[in-house]
C-alpha positions as protocol buffer text, in pm:
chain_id: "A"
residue {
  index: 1
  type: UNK
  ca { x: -335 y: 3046 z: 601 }
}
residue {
  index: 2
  type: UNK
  ca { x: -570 y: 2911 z: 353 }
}
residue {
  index: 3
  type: UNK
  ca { x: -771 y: 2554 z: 416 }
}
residue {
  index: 4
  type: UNK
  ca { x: -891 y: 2546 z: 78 }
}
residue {
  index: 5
  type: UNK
  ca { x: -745 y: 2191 z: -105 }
}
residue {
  index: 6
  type: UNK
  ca { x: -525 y: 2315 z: -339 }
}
residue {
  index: 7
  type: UNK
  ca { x: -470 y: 2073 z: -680 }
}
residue {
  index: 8
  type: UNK
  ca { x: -102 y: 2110 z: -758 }
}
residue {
  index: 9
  type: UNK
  ca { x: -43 y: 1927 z: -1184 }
}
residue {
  index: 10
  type: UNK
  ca { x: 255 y: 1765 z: -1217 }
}
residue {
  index: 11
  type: UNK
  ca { x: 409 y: 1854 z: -1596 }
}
residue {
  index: 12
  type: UNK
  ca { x: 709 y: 1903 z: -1748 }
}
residue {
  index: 13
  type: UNK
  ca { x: 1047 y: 1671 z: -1723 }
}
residue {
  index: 14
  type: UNK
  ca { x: 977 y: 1701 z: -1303 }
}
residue {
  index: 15
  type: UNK
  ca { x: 893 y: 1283 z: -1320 }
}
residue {
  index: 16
  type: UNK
  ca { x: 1241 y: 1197 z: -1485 }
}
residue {
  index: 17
  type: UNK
  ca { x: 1475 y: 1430 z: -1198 }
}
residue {
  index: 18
  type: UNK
  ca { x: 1504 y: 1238 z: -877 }
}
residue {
  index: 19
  type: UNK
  ca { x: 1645 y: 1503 z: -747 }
}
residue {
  index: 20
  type: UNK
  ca { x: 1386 y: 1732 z: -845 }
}
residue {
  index: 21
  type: UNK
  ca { x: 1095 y: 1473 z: -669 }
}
residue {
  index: 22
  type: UNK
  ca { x: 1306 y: 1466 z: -359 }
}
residue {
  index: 23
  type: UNK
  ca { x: 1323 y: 1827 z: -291 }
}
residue {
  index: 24
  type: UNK
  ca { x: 923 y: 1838 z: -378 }
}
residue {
  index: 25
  type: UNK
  ca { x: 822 y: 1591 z: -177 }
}
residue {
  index: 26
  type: UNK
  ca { x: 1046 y: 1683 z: 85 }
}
residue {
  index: 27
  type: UNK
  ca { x: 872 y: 2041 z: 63 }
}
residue {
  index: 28
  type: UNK
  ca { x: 554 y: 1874 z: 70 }
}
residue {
  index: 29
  type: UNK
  ca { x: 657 y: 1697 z: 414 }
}
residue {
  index: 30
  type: UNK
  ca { x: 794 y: 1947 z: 595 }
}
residue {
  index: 31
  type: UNK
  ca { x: 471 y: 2193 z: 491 }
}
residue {
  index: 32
  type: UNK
  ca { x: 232 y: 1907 z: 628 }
}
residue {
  index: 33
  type: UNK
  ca { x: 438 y: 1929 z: 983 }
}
residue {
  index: 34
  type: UNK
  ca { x: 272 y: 2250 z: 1072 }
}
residue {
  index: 35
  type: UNK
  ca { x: -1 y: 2318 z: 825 }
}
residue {
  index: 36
  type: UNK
  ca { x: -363 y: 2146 z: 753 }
}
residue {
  index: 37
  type: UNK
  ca { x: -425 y: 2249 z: 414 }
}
residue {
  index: 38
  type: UNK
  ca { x: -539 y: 1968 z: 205 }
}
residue {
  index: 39
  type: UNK
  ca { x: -307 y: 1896 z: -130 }
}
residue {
  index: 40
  type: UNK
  ca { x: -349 y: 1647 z: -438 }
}
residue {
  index: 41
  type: UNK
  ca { x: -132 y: 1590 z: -671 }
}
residue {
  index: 42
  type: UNK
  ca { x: -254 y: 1521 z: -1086 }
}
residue {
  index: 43
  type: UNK
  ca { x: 14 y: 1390 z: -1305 }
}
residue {
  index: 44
  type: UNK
  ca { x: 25 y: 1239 z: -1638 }
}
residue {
  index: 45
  type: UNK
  ca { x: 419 y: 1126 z: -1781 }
}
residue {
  index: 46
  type: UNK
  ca { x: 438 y: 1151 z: -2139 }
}
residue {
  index: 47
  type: UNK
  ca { x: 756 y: 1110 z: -2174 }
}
residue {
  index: 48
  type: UNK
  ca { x: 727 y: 743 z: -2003 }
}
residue {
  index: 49
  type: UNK
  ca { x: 456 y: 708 z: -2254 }
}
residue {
  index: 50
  type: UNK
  ca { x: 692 y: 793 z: -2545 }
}
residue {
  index: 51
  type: UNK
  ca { x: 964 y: 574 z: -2438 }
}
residue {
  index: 52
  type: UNK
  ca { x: 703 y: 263 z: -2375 }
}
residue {
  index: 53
  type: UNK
  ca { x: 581 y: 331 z: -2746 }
}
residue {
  index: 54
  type: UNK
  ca { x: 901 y: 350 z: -2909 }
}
residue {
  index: 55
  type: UNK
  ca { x: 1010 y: 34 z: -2709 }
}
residue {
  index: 56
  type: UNK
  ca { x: 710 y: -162 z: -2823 }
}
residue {
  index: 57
  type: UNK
  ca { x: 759 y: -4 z: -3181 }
}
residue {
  index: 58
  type: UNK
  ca { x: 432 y: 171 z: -3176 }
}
residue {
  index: 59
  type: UNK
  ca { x: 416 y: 508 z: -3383 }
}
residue {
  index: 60
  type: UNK
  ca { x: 309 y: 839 z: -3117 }
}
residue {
  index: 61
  type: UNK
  ca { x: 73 y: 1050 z: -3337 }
}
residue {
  index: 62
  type: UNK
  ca { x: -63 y: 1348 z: -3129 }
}
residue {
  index: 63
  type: UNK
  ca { x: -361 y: 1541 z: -3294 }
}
residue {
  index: 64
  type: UNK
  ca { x: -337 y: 1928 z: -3165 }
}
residue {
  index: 65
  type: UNK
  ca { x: -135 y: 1840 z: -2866 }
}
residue {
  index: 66
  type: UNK
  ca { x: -330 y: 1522 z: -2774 }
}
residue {
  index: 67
  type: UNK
  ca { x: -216 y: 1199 z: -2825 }
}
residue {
  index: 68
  type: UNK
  ca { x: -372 y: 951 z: -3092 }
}
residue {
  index: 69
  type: UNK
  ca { x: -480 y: 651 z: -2858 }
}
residue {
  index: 70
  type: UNK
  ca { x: -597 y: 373 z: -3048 }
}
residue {
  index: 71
  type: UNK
  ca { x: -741 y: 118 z: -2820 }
}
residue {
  index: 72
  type: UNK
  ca { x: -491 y: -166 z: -2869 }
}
residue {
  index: 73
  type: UNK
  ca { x: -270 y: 114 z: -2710 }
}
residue {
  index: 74
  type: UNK
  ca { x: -449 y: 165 z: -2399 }
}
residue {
  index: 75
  type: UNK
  ca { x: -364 y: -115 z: -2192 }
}
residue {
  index: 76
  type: UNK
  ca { x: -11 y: 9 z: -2209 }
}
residue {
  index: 77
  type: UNK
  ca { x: -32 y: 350 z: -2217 }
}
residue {
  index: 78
  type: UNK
  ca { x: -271 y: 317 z: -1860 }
}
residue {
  index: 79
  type: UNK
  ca { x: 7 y: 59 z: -1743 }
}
residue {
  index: 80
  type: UNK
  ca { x: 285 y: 304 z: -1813 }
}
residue {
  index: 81
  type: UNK
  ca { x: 57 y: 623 z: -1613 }
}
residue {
  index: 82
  type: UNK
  ca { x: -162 y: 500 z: -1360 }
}
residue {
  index: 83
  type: UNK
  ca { x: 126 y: 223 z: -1289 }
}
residue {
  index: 84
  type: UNK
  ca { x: 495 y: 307 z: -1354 }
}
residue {
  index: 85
  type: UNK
  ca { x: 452 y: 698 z: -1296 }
}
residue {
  index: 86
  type: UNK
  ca { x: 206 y: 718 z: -990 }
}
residue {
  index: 87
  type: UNK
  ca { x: 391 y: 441 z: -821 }
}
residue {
  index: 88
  type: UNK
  ca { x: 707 y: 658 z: -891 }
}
residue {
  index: 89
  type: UNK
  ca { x: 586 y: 939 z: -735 }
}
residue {
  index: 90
  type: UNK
  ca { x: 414 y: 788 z: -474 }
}
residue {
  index: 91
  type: UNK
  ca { x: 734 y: 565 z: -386 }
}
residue {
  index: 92
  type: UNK
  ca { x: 932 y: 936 z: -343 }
}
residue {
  index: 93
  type: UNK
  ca { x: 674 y: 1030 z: -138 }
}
residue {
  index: 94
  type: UNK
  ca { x: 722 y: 762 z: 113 }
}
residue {
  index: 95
  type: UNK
  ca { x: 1104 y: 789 z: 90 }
}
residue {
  index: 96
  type: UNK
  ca { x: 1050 y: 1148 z: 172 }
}
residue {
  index: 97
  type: UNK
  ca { x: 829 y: 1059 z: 473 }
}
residue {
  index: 98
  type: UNK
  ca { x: 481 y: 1178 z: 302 }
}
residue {
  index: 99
  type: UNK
  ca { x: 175 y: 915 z: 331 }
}
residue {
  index: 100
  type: UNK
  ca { x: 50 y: 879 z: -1 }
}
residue {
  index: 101
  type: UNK
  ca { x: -245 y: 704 z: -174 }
}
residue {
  index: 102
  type: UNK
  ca { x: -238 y: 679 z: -540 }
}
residue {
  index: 103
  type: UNK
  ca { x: -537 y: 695 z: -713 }
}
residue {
  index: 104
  type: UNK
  ca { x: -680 y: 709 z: -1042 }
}
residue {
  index: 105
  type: UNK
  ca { x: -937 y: 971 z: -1221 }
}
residue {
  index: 106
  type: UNK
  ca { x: -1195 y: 679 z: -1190 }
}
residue {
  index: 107
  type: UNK
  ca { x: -1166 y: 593 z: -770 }
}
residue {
  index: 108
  type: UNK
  ca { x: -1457 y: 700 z: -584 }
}
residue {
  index: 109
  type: UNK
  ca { x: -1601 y: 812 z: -892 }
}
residue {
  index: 110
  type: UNK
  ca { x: -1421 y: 1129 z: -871 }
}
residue {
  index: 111
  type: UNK
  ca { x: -1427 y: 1210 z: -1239 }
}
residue {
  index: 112
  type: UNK
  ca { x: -1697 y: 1120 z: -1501 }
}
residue {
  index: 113
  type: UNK
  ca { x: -1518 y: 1080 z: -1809 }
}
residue {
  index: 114
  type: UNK
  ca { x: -1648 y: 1018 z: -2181 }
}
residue {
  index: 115
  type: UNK
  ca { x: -1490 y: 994 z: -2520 }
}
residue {
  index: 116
  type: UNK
  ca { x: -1323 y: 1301 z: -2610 }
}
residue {
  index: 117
  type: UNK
  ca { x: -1342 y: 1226 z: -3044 }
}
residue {
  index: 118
  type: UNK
  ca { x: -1357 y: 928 z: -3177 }
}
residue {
  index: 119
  type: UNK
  ca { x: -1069 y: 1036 z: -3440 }
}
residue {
  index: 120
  type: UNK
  ca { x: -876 y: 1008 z: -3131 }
}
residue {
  index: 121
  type: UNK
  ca { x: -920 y: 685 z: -2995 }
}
residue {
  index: 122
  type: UNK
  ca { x: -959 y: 589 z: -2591 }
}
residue {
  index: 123
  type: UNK
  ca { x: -886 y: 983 z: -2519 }
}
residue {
  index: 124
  type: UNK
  ca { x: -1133 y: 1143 z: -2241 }
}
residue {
  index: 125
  type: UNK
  ca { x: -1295 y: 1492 z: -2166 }
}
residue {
  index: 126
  type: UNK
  ca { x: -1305 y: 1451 z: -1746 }
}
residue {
  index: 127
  type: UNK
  ca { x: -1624 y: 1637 z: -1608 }
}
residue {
  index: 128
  type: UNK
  ca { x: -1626 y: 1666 z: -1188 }
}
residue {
  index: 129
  type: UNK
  ca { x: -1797 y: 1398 z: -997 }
}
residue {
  index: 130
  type: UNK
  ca { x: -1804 y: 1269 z: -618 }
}
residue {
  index: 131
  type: UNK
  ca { x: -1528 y: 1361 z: -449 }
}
residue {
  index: 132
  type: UNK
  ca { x: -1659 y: 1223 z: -127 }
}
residue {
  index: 133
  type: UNK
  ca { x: -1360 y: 948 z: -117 }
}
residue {
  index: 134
  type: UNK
  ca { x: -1083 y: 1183 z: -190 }
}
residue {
  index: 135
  type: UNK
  ca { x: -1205 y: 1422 z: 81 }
}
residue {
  index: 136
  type: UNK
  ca { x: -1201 y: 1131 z: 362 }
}
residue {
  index: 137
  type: UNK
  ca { x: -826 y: 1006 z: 251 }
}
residue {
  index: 138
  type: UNK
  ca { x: -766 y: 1395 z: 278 }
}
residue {
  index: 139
  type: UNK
  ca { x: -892 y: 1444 z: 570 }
}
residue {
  index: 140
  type: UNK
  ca { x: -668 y: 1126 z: 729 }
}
residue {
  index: 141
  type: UNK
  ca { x: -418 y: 1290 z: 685 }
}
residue {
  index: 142
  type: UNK
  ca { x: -283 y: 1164 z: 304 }
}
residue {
  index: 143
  type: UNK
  ca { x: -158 y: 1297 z: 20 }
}
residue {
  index: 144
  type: UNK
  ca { x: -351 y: 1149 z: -277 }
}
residue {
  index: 145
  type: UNK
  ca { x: -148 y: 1127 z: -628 }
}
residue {
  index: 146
  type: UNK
  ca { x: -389 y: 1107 z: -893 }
}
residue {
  index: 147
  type: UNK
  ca { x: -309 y: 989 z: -1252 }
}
residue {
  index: 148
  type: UNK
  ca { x: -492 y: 1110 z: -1561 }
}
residue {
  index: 149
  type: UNK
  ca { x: -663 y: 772 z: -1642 }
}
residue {
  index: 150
  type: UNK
  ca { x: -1030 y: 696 z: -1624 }
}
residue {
  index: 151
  type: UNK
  ca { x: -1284 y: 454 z: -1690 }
}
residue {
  index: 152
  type: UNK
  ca { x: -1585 y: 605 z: -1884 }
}
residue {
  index: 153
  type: UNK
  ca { x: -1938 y: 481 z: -1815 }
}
residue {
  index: 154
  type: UNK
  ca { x: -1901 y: 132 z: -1971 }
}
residue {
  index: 155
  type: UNK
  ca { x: -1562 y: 87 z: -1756 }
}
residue {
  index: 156
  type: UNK
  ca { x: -1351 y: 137 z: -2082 }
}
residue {
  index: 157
  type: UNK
  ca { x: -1010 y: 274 z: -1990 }
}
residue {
  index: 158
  type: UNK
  ca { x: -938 y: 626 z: -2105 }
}
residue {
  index: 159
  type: UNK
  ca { x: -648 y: 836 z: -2093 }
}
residue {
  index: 160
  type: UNK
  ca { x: -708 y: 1209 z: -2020 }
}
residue {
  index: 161
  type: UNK
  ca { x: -474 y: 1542 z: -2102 }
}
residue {
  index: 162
  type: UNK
  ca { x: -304 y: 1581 z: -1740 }
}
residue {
  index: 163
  type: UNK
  ca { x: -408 y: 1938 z: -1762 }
}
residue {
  index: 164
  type: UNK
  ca { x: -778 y: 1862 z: -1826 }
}
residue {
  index: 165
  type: UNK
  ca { x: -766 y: 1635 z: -1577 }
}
residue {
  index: 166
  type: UNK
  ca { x: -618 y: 1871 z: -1327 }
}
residue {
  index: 167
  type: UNK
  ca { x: -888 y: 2107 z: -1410 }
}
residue {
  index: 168
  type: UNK
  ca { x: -1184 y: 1845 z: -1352 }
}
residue {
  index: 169
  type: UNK
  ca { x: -1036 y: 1721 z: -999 }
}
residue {
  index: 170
  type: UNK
  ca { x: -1024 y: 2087 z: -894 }
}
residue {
  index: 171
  type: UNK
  ca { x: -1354 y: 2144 z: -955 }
}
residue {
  index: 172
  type: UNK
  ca { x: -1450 y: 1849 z: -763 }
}
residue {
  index: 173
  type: UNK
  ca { x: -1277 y: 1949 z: -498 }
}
residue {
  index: 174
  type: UNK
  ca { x: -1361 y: 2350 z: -537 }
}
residue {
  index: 175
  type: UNK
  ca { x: -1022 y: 2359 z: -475 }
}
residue {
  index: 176
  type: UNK
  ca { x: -721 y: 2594 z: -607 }
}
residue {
  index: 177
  type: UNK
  ca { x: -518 y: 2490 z: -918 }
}
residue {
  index: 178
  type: UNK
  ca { x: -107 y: 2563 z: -957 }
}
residue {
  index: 179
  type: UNK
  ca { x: -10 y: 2377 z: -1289 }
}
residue {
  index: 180
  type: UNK
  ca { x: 347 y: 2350 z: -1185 }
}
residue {
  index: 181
  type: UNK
  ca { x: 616 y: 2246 z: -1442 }
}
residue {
  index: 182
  type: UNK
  ca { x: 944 y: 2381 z: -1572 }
}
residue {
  index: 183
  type: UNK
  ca { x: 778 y: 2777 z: -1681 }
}
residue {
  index: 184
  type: UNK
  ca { x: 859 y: 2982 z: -1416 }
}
residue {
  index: 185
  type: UNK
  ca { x: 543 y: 3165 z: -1528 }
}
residue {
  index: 186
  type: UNK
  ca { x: 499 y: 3473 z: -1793 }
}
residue {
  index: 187
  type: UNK
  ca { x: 823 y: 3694 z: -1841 }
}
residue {
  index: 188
  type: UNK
  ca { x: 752 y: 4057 z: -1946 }
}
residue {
  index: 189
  type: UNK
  ca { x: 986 y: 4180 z: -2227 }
}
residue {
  index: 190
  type: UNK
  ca { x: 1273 y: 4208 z: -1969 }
}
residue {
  index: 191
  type: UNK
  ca { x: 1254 y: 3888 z: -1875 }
}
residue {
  index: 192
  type: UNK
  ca { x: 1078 y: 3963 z: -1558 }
}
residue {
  index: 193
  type: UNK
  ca { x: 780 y: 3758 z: -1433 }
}
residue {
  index: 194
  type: UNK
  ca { x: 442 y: 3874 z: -1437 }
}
residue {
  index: 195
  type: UNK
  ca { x: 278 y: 3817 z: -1137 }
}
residue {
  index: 196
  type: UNK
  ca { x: -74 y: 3859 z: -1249 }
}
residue {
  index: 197
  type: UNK
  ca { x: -266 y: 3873 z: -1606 }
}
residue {
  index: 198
  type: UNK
  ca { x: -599 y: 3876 z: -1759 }
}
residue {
  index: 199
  type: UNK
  ca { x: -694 y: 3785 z: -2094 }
}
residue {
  index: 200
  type: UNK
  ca { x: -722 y: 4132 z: -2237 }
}
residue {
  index: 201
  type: UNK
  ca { x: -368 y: 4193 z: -2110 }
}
residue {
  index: 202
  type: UNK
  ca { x: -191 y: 3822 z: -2263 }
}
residue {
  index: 203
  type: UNK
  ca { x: -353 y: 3895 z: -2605 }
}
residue {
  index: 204
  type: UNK
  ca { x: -175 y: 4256 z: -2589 }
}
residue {
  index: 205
  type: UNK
  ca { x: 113 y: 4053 z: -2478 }
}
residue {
  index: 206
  type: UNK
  ca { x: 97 y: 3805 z: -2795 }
}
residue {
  index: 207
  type: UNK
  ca { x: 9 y: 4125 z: -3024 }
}
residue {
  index: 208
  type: UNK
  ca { x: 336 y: 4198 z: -2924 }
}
residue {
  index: 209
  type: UNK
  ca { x: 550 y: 3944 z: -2940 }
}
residue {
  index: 210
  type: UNK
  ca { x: 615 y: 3973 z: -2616 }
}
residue {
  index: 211
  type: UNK
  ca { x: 462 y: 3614 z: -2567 }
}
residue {
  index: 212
  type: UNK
  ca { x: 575 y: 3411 z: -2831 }
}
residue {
  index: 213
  type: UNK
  ca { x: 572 y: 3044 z: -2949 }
}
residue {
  index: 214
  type: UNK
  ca { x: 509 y: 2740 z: -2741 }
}
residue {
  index: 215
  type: UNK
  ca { x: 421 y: 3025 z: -2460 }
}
residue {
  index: 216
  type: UNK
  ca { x: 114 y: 3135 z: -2638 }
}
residue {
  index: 217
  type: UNK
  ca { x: -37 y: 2791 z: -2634 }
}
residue {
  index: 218
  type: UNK
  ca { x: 67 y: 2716 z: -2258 }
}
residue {
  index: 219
  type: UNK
  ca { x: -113 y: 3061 z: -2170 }
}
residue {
  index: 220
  type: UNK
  ca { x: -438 y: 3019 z: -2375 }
}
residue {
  index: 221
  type: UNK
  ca { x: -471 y: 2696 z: -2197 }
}
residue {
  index: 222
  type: UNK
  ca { x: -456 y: 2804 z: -1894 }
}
residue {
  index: 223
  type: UNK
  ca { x: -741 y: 3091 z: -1921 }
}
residue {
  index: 224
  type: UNK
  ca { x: -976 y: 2808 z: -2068 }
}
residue {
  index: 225
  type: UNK
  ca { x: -837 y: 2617 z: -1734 }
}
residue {
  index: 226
  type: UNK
  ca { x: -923 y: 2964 z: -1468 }
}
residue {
  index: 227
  type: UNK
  ca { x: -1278 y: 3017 z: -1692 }
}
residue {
  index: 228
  type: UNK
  ca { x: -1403 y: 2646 z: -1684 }
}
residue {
  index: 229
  type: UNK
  ca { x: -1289 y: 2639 z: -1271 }
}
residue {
  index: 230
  type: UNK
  ca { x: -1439 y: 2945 z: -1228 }
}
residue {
  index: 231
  type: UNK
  ca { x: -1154 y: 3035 z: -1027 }
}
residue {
  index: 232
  type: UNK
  ca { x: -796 y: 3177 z: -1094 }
}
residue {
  index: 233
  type: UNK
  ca { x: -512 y: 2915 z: -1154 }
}
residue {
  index: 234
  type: UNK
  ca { x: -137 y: 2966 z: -1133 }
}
residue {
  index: 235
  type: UNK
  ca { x: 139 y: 2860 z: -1333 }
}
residue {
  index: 236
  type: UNK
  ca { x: 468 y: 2823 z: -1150 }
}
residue {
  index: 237
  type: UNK
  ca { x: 787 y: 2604 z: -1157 }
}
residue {
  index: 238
  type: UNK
  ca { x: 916 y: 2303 z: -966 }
}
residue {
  index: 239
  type: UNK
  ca { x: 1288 y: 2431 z: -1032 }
}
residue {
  index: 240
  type: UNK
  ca { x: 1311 y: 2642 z: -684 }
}
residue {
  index: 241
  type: UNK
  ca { x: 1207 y: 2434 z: -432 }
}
residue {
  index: 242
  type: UNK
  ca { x: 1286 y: 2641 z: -115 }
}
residue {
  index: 243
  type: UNK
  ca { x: 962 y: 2877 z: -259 }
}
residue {
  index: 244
  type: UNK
  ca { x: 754 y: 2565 z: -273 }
}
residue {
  index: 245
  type: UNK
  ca { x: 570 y: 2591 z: 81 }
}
residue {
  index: 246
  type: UNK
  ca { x: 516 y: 2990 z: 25 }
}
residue {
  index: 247
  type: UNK
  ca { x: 332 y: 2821 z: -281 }
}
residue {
  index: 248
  type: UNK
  ca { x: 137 y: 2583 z: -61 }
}
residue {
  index: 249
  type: UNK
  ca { x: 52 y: 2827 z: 172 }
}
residue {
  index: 250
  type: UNK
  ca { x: -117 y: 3021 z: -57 }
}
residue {
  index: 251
  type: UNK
  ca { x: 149 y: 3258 z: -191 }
}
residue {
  index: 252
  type: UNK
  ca { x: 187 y: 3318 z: -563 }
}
residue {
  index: 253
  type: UNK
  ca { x: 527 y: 3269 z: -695 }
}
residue {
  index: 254
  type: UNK
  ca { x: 448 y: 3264 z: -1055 }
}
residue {
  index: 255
  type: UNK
  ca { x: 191 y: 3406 z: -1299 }
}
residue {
  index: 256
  type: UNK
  ca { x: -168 y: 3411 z: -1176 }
}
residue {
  index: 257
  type: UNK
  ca { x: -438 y: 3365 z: -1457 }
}
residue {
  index: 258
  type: UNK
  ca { x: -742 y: 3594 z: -1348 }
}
residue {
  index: 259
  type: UNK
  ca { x: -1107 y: 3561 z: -1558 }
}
């Protein structure tokens, strides 16, 4: 059984299905009943994001994936994540008997974060720093729920790509990464998954056709996520909850990216 923290990312639609959050958390809680492994949840909610914009009649512009933040924006767009969304998740987590601390990018100092481009507004680039806080509210026994918001070094908030972010806490942490969301993971041209690939293999894959689309992005992203840990990550899916402890115990149940 592996005690090395494993960083689980939150993505996908998983923060809109209560029913979904139930059966993770309740996963998560009956894992922690007879297992020590330390796990840490990263989450962003862009879809909470889009609806707060569209209420407030602010345009969404996203620049290669990454939203335009203009710093007008911030205040809401930080409300919306580090408020609405972690106290979600952390609120299913207590209904679901898990102790939970949510947390921030910035608490403890656990990520340094600076300005990403300044085309983009009050977007970060999160680089690991002292994860000395995190490890002590692991180590009590807590599940800490991180949001992708930071404070650079002049305590300007800054939203961060949940991914990135994932990536940075990790490291922190030298833990394990699963980026969990609805993919199930890479199919082969069956449909079956592929439990392992490197990057020699995926690029055969794309020459292919084999991976296609939106895929092609999701898996390039995810080798610049194994090669800046250092590490390989896992993509998997929230969608089949009864494999979730196998997951947590160290078992792969979706595509492992190897470097």
């Amino acid at each position: 059984m592996s005690q090395v923290p494993l960083v689980i990312k939150l993505g996908g639609a998983v923060l809109s299905c209560t029913d979904t959050l139930e059966k993770l958390f309740g996963a998560i809680s009956h894992y922690q009943e007879k297992a020590q492994r330390p796990l840490l949840l990263v989450h962003g909610g862009g879809y909470l994001v889009d609806d707060l914009m569209e209420k407030l009649q602010h345009e969404t512009v996203k620049k290669e994936g990454l939203r335009v933040t203009p710093k007008e924006h911030i205040p809401f767009i930080a409300g919306a994540l580090a408020g609405t969304a972690n106290k979600v998740l952390q609120g299913q987590a207590i209904k679901s008997g898990v102790a939970a601390v949510g947390l921030s990018l910035a608490d403890g100092g656990l990520c340094q974060i600076t300005e990403l481009d300044p085309e983009l507004g009050s977007v970060g680039k999160a680089a690991p720093g002292n994860s000395e806080l995190v490890k002590l509210i692991m180590a009590s026994g807590y599940l800490p729920i991180v949001s992708s918001i930071g404070l650079d070094g002049d305590g300007e908030l800054m939203n961060v790509n949940a991914d990135q972010a994932a990536v940075a806490v990790a490291a922190a942490l030298d833990a394990e990464l699963v980026l969990l969301s609805d993919v199930s993971g890479v199919l082969d041209g069956k449909g079956r998954l592929i439990a392992s690939l490197t990057e020699n293999e995926a690029e055969a894959l794309i020459t292919q056709a084999v991976i296609t689309d939106g895929m092609v992005v999701k898996v390039r992203a995810a080798f610049e996520a194994a090669k800046a840990l250092g590490r390989p990550i896992e993509v998997a899916t929230w969608r089949y909850p009864d494999k979730l402890e196998a997951l947590f115990d160290g078992q792969s149940i979706g595509t492992k990216f190897s470097v």
